[in-house]
N, C-alpha and C positions, 0 to 999 in steps of 0.2 A: 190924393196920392202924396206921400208924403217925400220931403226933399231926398232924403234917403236913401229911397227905394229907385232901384234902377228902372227906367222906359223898357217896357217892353219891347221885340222887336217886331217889323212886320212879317207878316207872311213872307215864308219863302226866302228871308236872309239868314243865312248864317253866321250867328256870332263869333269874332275870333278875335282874340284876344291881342291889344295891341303891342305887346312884348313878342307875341310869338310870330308877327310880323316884322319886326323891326332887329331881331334876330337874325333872320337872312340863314337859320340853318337851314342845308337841303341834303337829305338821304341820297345816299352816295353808295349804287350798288357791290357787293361783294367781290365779285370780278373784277369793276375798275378798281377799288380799293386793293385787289392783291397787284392787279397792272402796277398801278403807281405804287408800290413796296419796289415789286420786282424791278421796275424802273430805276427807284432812286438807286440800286447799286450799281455804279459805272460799271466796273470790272464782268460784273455778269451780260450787261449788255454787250461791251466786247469782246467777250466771250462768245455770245451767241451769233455776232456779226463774221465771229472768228471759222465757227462752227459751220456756218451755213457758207463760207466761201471754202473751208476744205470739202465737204459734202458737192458743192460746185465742181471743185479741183478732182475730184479722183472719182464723179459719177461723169461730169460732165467734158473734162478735160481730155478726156482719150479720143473723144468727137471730134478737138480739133488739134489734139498731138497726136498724129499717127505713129505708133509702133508696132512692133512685132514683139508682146509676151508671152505667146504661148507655143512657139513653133521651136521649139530645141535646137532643131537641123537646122534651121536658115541663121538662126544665131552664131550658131559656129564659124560662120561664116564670116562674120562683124568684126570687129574689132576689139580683142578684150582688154579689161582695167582702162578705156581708152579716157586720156582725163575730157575737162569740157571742150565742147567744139560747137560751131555753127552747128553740126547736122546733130550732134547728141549734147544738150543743152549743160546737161548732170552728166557727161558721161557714157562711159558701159561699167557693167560688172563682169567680173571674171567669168562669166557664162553667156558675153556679149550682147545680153541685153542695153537696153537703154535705162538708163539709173529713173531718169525725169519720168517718164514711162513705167519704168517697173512701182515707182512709189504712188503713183494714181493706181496702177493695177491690185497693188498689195494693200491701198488703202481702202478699197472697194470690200477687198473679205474682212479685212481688221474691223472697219467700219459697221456692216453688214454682220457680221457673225457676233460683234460685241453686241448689237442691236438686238438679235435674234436669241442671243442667252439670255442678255439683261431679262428681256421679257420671260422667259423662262421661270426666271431666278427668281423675281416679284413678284408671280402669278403663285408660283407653288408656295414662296415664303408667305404671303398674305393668306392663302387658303390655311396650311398649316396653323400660321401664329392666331389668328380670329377663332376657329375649331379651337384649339388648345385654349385658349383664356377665357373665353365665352363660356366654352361647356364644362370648365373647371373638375373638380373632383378626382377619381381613379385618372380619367382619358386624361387630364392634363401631366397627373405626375407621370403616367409612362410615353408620353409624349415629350415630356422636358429631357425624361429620363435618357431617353433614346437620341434627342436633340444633343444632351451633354456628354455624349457617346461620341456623334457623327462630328461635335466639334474640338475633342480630344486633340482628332486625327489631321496631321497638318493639310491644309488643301494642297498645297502644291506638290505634295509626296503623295497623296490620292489621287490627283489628274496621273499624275506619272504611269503610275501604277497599274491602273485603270487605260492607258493609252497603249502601256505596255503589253496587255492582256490580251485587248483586244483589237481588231481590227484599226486604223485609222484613218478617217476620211475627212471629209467637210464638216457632214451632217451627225456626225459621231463628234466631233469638237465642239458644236453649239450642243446637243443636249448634254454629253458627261459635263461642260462649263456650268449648263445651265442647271442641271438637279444635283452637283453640288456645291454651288456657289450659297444656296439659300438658309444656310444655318442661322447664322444672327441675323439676315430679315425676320425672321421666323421671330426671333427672339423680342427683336424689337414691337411686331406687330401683336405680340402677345401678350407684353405688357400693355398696349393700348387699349386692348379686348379687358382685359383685368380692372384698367380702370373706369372704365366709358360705361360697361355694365352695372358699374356700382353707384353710376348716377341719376339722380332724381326722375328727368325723363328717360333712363329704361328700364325704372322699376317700376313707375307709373305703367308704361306700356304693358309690360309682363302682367300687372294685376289686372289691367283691362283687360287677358285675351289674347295679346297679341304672342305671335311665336316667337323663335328662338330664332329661326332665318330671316322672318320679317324684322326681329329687331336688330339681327346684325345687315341688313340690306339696308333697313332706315336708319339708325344709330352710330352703329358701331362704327362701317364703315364710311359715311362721309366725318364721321368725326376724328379717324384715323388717315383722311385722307395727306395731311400735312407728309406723316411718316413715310403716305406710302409714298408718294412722289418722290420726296427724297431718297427714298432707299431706292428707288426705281433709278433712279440717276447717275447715283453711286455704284448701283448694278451694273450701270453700263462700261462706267469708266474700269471697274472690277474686274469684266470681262474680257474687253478690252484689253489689261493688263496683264490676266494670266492669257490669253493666248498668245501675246507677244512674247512671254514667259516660257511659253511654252516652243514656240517656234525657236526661241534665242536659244534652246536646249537640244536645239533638232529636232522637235517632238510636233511641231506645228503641220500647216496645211502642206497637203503630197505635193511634189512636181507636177507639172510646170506651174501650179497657181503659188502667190506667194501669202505673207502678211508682212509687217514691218520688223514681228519679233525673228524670223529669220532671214528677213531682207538686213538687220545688224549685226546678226548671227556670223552671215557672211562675211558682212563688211568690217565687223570685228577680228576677222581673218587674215585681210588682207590690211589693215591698217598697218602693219610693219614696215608693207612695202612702200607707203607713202602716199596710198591711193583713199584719201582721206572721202572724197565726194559718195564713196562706197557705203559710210554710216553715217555722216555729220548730218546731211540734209535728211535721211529719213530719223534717225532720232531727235533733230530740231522738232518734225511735224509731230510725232509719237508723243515729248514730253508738253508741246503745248496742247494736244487736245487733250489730256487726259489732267492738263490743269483746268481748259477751259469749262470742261463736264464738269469738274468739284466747283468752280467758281459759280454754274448756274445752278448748278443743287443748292449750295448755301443759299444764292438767290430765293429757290421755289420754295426753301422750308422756310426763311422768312414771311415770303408772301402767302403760304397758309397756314402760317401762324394767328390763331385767333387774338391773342391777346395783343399785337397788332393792330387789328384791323378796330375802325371805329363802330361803336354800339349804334 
């Protein structure tokens, strides 16, 4: 054998090479690698710590702050604009409720009904925008066409409009929020479909065989999953925003329930007379969670961002 020539090895060991020992890399799955993205930004982690103690506050907190929001007659009873006290911590409002009280009561629907459009809004917008870019040709351009129609029209003059027409109730504000909130989702997710189709693995797929559903259930959409999250998030805090928008206009949830858009509506009202606890604390909780939503989207579109994440 000649000096040269490497030793064979025995049975049964496996050769490995002593760089790639002495390396110390170790494959680090996808998940914890978005974890530790979404981690390193502070602001989104407080944000979510923020999140999860009002969701505390306004699902959990009427458990142990007993009041009376939904009873009219016994309210009149109460004491109105009364400022803070022992027995009302925030207060009442001019309709005797309890202010501390009413803003867990009215963060319950705010909460809740942004939750329940959001999802709305990114269900119908992903379906739409993936159909539309995927199957391109005629359907897409009267699909944009009709997109660049419905986004002409300002939304907040459509909800109106729309509220105005019809009936209004609870379940009438989470869907008219939620099927037309979804315009530029749509938009967004259909650029993703345009370009995720046009690459190597789903043309491959396409010539082996595979369909058009199957490639946007395996392709398209985990690889547009970054957008949807984000848009999903953004949906919410969206929603969230026009119904407060909507409430602050009068237009919000019927009596006796409230939200916080005409829990300031009110308290907007009465601010002249000096009864300040009427809006401050519910617009204090209003403009922080609708930053802390944008702060943890920016978070989730970082952490599935691929170009991020290590190969």
């Amino acid at each position: 054998m000649s000096i040269y020539e490497e030793p064979a090895m025995p049975a049964g060991i496996v050769h490995t090479d002593v760089a790639d020992l002495e390396s110390g890399d170790v494959i680090i799955p996808l998940w914890r690698q978005r974890l530790q993205i979404f981690f390193h930004n502070k602001l989104a982690i407080v944000s979510v710590m923020f999140l999860l103690a009002i969701v505390g506050f306004c699902y959990v907190g009427p458990l142990l702050y007993h009041t009376n929001q939904t009873d009219q007659a016994s309210a009149l009873n109460a004491v109105w604009n009364g400022p803070p006290s022992m027995h009302h911590w925030l207060g009442t409002d001019s309709s005797g409720f309890d202010e501390l009280g009413r803003i867990m009561y009215g963060g319950e629907y705010s909460l809740s009904l942004g939750i329940l459009a959001g999802f709305i809004t990114i269900v119908v917008g992903t379906i739409y925008g993936m159909v539309s870019g995927f199957i391109g040709g005629a359907l897409d351009t009267i699909l944009m066409r009709l997109l660049d129609a419905l986004l002409s029209i300002p939304l907040l003059f459509l909800l109106i409009t729309l509220i105005a027409v019809f009936t209004r109730s609870t379940v009438f504000l989470i869907v008219i929020i939620g099927v037309t909130g979804w315009f530029a989702n749509a938009r967004i997710i259909r650029g993703d479909a345009l370009l995720i189709k046009k690459l190597e693995y789903s043309q491959a797929a396409y010539a082996m065989g595979a369909s058009r559903i199957h490639i946007i259930r395996r392709h398209v959409f985990p690889n547009s999953m970054s957008n949807i999250v984000t848009v999903a998030t953004f949906s919410v805090a969206d929603a969230i925003l026009f119904l407060s928008t909507l409430g602050f206009l009068g237009l919000g949830i019927p009596a006796p329930q409230t939200d916080w858009g005409t829990m300031m509506q009110n308290g907007a009202a009465q601010q002249p007379n000096g009864y300040w606890w009427e809006i401050y604390p519910t617009a204090f909780f209003f403009v922080l969670v609708i930053v802390a939503i944008t702060y943890v989207g920016e978070a989730l579109r970082d952490a599935f961002e691929v170009r991020l994440l290590e190969r």
